[in-house]
C-alpha beads as a LAMMPS data file, in Angstrom:
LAMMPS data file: protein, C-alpha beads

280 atoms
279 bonds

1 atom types
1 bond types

-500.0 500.0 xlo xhi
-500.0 500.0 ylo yhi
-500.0 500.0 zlo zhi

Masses

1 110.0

Atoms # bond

1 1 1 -186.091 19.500 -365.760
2 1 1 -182.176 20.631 -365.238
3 1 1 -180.795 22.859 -367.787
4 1 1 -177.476 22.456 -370.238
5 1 1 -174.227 23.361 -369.973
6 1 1 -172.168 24.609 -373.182
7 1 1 -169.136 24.487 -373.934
8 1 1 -168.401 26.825 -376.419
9 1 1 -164.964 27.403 -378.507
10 1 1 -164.264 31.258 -379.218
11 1 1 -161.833 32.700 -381.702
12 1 1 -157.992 32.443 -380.758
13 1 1 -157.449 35.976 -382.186
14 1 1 -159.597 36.079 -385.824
15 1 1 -163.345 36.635 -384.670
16 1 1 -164.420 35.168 -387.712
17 1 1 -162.936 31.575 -386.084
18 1 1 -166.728 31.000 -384.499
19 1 1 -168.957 28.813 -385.770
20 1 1 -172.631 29.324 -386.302
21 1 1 -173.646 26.938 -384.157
22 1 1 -171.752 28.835 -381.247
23 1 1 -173.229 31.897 -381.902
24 1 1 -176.837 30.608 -381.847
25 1 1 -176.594 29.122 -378.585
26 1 1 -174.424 32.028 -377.071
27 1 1 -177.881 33.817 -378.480
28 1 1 -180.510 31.293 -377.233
29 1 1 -178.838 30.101 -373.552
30 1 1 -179.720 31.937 -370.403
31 1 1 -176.542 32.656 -369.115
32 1 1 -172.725 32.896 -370.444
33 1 1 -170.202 32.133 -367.976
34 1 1 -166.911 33.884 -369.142
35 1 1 -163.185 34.090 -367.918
36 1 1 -163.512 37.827 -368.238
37 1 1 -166.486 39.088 -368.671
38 1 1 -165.092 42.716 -370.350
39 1 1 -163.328 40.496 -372.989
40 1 1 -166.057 38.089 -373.667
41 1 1 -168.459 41.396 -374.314
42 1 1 -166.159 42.495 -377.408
43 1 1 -167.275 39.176 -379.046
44 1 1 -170.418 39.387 -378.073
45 1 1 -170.966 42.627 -379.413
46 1 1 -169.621 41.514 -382.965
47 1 1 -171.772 38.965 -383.268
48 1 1 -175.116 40.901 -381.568
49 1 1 -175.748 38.920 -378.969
50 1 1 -177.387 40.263 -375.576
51 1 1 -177.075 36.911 -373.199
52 1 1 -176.221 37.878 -369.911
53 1 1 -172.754 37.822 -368.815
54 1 1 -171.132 36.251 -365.476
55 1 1 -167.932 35.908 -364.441
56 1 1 -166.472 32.478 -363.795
57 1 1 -162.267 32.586 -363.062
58 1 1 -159.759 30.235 -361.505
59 1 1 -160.098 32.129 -358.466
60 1 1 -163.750 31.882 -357.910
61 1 1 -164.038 28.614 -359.823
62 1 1 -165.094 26.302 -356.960
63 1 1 -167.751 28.070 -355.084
64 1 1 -169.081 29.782 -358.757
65 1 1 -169.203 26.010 -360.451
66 1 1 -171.316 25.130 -357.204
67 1 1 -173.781 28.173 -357.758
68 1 1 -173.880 27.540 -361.511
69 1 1 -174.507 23.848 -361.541
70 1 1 -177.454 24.965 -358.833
71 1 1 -178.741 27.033 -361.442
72 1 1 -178.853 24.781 -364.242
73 1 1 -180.460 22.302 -362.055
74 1 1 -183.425 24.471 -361.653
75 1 1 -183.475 24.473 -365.334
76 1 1 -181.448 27.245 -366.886
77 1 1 -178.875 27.152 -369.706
78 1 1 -175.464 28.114 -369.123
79 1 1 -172.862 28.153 -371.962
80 1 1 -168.969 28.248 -371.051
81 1 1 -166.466 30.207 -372.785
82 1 1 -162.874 31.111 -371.757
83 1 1 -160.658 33.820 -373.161
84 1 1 -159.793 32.196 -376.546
85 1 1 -160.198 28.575 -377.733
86 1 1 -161.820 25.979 -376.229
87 1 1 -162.865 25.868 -372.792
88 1 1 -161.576 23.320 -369.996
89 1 1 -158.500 23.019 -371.592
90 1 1 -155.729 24.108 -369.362
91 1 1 -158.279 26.409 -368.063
92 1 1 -160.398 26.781 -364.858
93 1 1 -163.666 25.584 -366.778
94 1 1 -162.263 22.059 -366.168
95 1 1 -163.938 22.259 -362.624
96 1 1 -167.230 23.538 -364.441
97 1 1 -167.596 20.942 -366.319
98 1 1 -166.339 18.110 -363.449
99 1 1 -169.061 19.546 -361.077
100 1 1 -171.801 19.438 -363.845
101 1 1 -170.799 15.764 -364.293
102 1 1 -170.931 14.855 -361.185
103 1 1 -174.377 16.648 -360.428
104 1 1 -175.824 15.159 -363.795
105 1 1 -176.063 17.671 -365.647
106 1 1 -176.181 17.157 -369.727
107 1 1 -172.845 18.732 -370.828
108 1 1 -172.843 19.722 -374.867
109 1 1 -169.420 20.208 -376.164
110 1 1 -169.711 23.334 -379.293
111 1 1 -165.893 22.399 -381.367
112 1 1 -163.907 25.206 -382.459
113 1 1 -160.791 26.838 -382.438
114 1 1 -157.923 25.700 -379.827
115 1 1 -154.351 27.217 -380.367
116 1 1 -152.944 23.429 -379.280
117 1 1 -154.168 21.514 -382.658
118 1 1 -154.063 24.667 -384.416
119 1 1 -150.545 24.897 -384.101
120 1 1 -150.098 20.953 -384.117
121 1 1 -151.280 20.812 -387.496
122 1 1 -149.138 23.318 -389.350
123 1 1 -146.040 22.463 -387.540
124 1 1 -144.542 20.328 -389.901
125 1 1 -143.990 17.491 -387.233
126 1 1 -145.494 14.086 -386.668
127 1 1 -149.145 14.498 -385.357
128 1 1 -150.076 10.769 -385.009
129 1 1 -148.740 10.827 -380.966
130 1 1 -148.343 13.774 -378.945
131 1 1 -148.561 15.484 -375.791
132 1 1 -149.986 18.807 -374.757
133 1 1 -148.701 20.166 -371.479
134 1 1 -149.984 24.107 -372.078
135 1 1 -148.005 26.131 -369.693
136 1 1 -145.187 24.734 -367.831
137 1 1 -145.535 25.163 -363.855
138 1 1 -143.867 27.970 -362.270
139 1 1 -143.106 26.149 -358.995
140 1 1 -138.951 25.173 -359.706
141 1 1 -139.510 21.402 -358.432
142 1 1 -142.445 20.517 -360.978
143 1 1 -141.030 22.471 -363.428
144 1 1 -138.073 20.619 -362.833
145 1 1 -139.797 16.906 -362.652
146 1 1 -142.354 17.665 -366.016
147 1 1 -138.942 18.556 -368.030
148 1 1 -137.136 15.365 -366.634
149 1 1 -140.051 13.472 -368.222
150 1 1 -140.162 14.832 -371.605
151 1 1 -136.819 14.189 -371.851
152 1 1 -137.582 10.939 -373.081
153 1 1 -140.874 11.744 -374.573
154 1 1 -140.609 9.944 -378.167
155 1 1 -144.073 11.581 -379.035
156 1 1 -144.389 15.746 -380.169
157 1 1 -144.790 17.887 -377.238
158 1 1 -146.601 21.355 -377.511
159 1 1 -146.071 23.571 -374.701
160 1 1 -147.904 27.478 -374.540
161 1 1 -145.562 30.568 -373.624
162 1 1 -145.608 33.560 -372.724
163 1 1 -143.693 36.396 -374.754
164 1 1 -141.882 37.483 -370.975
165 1 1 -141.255 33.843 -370.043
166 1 1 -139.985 32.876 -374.209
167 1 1 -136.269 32.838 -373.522
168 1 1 -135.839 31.440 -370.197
169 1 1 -138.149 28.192 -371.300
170 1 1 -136.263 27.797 -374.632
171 1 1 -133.316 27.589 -372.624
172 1 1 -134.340 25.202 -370.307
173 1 1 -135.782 23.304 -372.880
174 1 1 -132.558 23.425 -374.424
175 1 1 -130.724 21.671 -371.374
176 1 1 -133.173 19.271 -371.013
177 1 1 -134.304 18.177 -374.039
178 1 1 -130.964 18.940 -376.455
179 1 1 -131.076 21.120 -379.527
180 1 1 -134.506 19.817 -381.125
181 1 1 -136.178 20.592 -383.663
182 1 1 -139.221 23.181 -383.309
183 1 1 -142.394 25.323 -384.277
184 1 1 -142.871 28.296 -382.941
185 1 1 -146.058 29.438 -383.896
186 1 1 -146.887 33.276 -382.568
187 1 1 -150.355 35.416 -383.123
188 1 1 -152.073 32.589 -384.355
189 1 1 -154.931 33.829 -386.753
190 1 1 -153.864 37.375 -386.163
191 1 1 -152.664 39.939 -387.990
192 1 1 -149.180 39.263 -387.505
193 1 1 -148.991 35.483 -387.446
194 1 1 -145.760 33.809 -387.922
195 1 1 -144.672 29.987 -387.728
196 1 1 -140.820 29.500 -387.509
197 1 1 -139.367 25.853 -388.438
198 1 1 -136.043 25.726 -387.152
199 1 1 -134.322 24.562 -384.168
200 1 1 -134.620 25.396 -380.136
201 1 1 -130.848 26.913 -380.578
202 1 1 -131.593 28.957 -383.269
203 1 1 -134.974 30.266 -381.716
204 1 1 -132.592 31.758 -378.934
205 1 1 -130.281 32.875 -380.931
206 1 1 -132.825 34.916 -382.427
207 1 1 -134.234 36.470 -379.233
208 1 1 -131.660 36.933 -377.298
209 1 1 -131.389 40.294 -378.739
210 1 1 -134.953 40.627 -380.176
211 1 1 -137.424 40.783 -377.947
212 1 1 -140.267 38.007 -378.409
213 1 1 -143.593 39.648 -378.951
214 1 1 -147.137 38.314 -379.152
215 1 1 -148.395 34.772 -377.607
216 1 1 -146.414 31.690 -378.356
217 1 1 -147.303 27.658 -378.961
218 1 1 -143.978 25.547 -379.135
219 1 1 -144.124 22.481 -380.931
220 1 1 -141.537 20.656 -380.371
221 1 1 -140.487 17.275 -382.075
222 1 1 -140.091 13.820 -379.960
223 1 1 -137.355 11.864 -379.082
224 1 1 -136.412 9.510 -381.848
225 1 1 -136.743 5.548 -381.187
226 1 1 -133.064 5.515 -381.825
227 1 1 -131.976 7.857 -379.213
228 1 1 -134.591 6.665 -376.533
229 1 1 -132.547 3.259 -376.744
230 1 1 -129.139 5.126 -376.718
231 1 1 -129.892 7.195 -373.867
232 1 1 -131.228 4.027 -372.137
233 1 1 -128.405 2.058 -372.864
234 1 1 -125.872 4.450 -371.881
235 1 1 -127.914 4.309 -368.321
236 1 1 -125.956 1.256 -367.743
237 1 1 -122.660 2.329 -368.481
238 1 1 -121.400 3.116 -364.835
239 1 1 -122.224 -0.217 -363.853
240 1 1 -120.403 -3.747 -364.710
241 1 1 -122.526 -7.031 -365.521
242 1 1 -122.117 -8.566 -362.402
243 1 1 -123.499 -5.190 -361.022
244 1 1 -126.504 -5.318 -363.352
245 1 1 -127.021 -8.731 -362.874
246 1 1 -127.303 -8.099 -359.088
247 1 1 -130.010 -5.256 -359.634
248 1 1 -131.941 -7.966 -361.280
249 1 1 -131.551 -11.206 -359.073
250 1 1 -131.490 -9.167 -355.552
251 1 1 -135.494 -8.750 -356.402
252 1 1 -135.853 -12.114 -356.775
253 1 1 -135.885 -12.882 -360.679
254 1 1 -133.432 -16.252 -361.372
255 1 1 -130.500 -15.757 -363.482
256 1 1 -131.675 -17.241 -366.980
257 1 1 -134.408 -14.100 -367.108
258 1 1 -132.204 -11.498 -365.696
259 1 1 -129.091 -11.955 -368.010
260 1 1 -132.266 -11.333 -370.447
261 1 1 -133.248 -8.382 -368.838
262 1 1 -129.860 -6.954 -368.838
263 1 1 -128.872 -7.837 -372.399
264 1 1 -132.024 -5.607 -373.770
265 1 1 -131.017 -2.946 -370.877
266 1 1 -127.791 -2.648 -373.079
267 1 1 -128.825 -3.336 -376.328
268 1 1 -126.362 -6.696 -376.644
269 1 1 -127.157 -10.188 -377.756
270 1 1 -127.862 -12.094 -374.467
271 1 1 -125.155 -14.109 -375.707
272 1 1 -122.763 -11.620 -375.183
273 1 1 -123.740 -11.436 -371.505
274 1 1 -123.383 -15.122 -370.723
275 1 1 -119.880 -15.247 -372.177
276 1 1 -118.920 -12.230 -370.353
277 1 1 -119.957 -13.784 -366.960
278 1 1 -118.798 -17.071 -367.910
279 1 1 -115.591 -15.852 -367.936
280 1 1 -115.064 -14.495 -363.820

Bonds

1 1 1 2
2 1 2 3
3 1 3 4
4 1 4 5
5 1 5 6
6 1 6 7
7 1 7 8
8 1 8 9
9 1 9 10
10 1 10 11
11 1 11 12
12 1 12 13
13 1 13 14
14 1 14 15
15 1 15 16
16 1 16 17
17 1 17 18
18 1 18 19
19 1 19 20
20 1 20 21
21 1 21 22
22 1 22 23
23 1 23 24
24 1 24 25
25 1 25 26
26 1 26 27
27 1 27 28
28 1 28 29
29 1 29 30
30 1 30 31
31 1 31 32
32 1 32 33
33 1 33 34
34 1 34 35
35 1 35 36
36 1 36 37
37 1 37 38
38 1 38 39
39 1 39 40
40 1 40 41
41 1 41 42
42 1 42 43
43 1 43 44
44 1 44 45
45 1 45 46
46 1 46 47
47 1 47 48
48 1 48 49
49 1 49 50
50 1 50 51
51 1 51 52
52 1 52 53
53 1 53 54
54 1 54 55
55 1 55 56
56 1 56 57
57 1 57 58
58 1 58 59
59 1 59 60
60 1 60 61
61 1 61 62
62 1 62 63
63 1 63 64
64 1 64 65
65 1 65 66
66 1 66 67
67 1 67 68
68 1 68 69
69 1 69 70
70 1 70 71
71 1 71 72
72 1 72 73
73 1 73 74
74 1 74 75
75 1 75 76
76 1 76 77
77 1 77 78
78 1 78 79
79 1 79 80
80 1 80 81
81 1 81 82
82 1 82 83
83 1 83 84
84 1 84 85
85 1 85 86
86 1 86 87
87 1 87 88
88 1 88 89
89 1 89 90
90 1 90 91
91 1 91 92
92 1 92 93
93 1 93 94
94 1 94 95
95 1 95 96
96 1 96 97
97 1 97 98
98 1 98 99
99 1 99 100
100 1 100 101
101 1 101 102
102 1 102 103
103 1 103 104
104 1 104 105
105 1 105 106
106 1 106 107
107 1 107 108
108 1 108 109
109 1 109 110
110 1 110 111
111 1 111 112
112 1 112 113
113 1 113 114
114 1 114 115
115 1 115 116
116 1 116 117
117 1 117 118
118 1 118 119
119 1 119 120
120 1 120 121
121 1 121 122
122 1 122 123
123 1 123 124
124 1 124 125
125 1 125 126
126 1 126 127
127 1 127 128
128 1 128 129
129 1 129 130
130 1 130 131
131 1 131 132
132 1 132 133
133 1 133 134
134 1 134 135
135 1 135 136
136 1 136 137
137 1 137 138
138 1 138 139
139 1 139 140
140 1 140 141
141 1 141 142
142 1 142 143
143 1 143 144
144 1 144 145
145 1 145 146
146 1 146 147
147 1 147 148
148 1 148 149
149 1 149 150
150 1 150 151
151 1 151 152
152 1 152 153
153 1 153 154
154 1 154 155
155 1 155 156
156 1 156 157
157 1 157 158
158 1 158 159
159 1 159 160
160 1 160 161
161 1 161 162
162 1 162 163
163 1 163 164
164 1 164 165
165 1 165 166
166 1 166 167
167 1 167 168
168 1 168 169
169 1 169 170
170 1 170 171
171 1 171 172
172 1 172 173
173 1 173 174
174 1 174 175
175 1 175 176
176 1 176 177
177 1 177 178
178 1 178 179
179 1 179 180
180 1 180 181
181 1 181 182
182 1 182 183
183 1 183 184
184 1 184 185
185 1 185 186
186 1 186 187
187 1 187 188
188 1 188 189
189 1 189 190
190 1 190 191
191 1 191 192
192 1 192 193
193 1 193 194
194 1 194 195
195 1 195 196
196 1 196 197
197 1 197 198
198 1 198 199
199 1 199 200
200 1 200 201
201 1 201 202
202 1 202 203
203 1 203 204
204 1 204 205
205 1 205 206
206 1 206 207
207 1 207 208
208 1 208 209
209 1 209 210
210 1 210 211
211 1 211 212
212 1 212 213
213 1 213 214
214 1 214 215
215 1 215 216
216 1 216 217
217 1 217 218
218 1 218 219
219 1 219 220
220 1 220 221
221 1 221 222
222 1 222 223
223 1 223 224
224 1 224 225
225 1 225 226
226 1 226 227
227 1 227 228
228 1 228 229
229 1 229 230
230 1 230 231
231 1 231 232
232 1 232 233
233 1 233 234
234 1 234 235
235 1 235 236
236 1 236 237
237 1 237 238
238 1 238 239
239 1 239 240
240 1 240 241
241 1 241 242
242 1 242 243
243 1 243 244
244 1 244 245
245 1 245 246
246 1 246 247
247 1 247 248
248 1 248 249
249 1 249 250
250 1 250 251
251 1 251 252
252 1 252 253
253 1 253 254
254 1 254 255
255 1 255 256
256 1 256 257
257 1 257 258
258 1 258 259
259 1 259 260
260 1 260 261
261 1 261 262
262 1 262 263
263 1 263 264
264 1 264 265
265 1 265 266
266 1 266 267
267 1 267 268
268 1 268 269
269 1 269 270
270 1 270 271
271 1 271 272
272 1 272 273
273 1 273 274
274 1 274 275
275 1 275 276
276 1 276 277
277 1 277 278
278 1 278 279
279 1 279 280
């Protein structure tokens, strides 16, 4: 009969942000597959528990999913833990878990700490809608594309930094998204956490000679209804109604449902439309 695999939250910096239930099975499984093995072994020294250790990383997390999802099919246990939080989120036990899927293999989700909702829930901003997009990509042209996107993102946006990369992502942030309001929520649980409410200028204007220490979750409030249909109607500026009409009708739509179309591009009575092109 094929083994589990368990996915087990760890603390985000606290230790004491385990559950019980996560330290039984990190006790009773056969195996613990850990992002880094040397970390992992500080918790489970804490908490007295012998389980053997193996290393599974985003650079051997193909061919070591393939040899752990053998192994549980011959019937061992394997519980998953990353760094801090909860694994296969933004994290190379993603592939883990996709493989044991895929092989059907019973996977057992352990809840717990993750800095994303942590830091979602004391931010002070709307939590019905957001969007989690951990670390921004380093390659310029999806970088570029991702921040494009949540320039119109109406719902909160939580992004993870780095203390060496702070600056240069507020300020890009900055360009892209306008002067928004934000939480920045560094050390989580630790010793020295802090949550700033403010605004992205003002979180500059405080590093740019300061600087930023510790690990960092932005939370960053969405783009107001309001604005969305400002920024869309001001998309139509540049062009003239006959113009916009022409988008519309070269693709085939008749005239009655395009001078709709461009009316709610604009934000104007569809009246106003059919007087305006009524008079050429």
């Amino acid at each position: 009969m094929p083994g589990k695999l368990y996915i087990c939250a760890t603390p985000i910096g606290n230790l004491w942000d385990i559950t019980y239930r996560v330290v039984d099975t990190l006790k009773k499984v056969d195996m613990i597959a850990a992002e880094d093995t040397r970390h992992s072994l500080k918790l489970m020294n804490h908490f007295d528990i012998h389980t053997p250790l193996t290393s599974y990383h985003e650079h051997n997390r193909i061919e070591k999913a393939e040899q752990l999802v053998n192994k549980m099919l011959d019937g061992l246990n394997v519980a998953l833990v990353t760094d801090a939080g909860t694994p296969a989120i933004s994290d190379p036990g993603e592939e883990l878990v996709r493989q044991s899927v895929k092989a059907g293999i019973e996977v057992v989700s352990l809840p717990g700490a993750c800095a994303c909702i942590t830091a979602l829930t004391m931010s002070g901003l709307s939590t019905r809608r957001f969007v989690f997009e951990a670390f921004l990509p380093q390659e310029k042209k999806e970088r570029k594309k991702i921040l494009e996107e949540l320039k119109t993102e109406t719902r909160t946006i939580v992004i993870y930094e780095a203390p060496h990369h702070l600056l240069a992502t507020l300020n890009e942030l900055k360009e892209t998204l306008g002067d928004r309001n934000i939480t920045l929520c560094r050390e989580m649980t630790k010793k020295h956490e802090e949550n700033i409410y403010t605004t992205i200028g003002h979180v500059i204007a405080m590093y740019t000679d300061n600087s930023p220490r510790g690990e960092y979750v932005l939370v960053i409030e969405g783009l107001s209804k309001e604005d969305l249909e400002d920024i869309n109607h001001k998309k139509y500026e540049g062009l003239s109604i006959e113009e916009h009409m022409q988008m519309y009708t070269s693709e085939g739509i008749d005239r009655k449902e395009a001078m709709k179309l461009v009316a709610k591009d604009r934000g104007v009575p569809k009246r106003e439309i059919y007087n305006n092109l009524l008079d050429k």
